[in-house]
C-alpha positions as CSV (number, residue, x, y, z in Angstrom):
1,X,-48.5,-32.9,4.1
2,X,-46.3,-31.2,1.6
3,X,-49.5,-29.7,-0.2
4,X,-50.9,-28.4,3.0
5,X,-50.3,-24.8,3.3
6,X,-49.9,-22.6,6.3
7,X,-49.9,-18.9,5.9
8,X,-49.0,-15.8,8.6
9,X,-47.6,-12.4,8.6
10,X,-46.7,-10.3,11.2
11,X,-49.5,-7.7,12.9
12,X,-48.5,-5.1,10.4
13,X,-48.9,-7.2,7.6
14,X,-45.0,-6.3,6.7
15,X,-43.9,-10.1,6.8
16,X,-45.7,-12.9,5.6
17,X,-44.2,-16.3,5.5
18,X,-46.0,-19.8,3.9
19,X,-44.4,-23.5,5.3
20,X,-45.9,-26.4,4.4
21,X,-47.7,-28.9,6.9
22,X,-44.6,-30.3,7.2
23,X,-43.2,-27.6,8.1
24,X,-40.5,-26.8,5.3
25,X,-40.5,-22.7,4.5
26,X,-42.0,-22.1,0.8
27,X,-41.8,-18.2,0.9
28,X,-41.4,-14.9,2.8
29,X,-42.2,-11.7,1.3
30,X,-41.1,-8.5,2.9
31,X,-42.1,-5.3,3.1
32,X,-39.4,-2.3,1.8
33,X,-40.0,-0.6,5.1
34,X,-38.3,-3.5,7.1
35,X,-35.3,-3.6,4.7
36,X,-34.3,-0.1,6.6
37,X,-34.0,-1.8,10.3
38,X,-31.8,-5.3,10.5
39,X,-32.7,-6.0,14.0
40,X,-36.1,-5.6,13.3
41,X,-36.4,-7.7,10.3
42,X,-34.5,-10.4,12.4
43,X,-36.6,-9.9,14.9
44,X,-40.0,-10.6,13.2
45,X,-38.7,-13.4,10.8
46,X,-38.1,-15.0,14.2
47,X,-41.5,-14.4,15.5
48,X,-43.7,-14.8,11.7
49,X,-41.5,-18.4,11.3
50,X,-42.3,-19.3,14.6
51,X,-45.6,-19.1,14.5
52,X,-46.2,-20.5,11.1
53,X,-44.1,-23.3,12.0
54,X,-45.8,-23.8,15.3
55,X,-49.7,-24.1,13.4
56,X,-48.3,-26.3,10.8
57,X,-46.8,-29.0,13.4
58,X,-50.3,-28.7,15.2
59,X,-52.1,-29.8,11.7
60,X,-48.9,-32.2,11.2
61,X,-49.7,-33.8,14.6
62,X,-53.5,-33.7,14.2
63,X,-53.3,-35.5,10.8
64,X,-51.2,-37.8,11.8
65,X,-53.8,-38.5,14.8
66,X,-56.5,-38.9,12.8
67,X,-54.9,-41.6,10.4
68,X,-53.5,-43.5,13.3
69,X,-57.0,-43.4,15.3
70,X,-58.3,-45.0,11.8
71,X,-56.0,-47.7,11.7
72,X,-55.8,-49.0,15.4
73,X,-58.6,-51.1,16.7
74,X,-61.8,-50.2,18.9
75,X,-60.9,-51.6,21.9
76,X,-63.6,-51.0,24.7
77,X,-62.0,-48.7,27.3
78,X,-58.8,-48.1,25.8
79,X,-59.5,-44.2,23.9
80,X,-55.5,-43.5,22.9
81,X,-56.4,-40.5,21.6
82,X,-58.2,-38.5,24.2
């Protein structure tokens, strides 16, 4: 999951921030024009991060699905993974 990438910027495109599938942070780029307002830059790492981090635990948890619905047994009338 390491090599699984998961890219989003803010609506301006001033912040963009790439994790990993499992969800560690590989980089942030900023715009200049956000270096001029701390609160704001706080503000939308919080919300960028957040949002990257949030899609890549949704692929995290849908891969993980998929190899556990390979490895279990059809058992008639027992779906797990509705």
């Amino acid at each position: 999951m390491d090599t699984v990438l998961v890219d989003e910027k803010s609506s301006d495109d001033l912040l963009n921030v790439t994790v990993t599938a499992s969800r560690i942070i590989k980089s942030i780029h900023i715009d200049d024009a956000l270096l001029e307002d701390k609160e704001q830059l706080e503000d939308y790492l919080i919300l960028v991060l957040n949002k990257a981090l949030n899609k890549a635990e949704d692929i995290y948890e849908n891969e993980v699905a998929a190899v556990a619905k390979d490895g279990m047994p059809n058992i008639p009338g027992m779906d797990m993974f509705k």
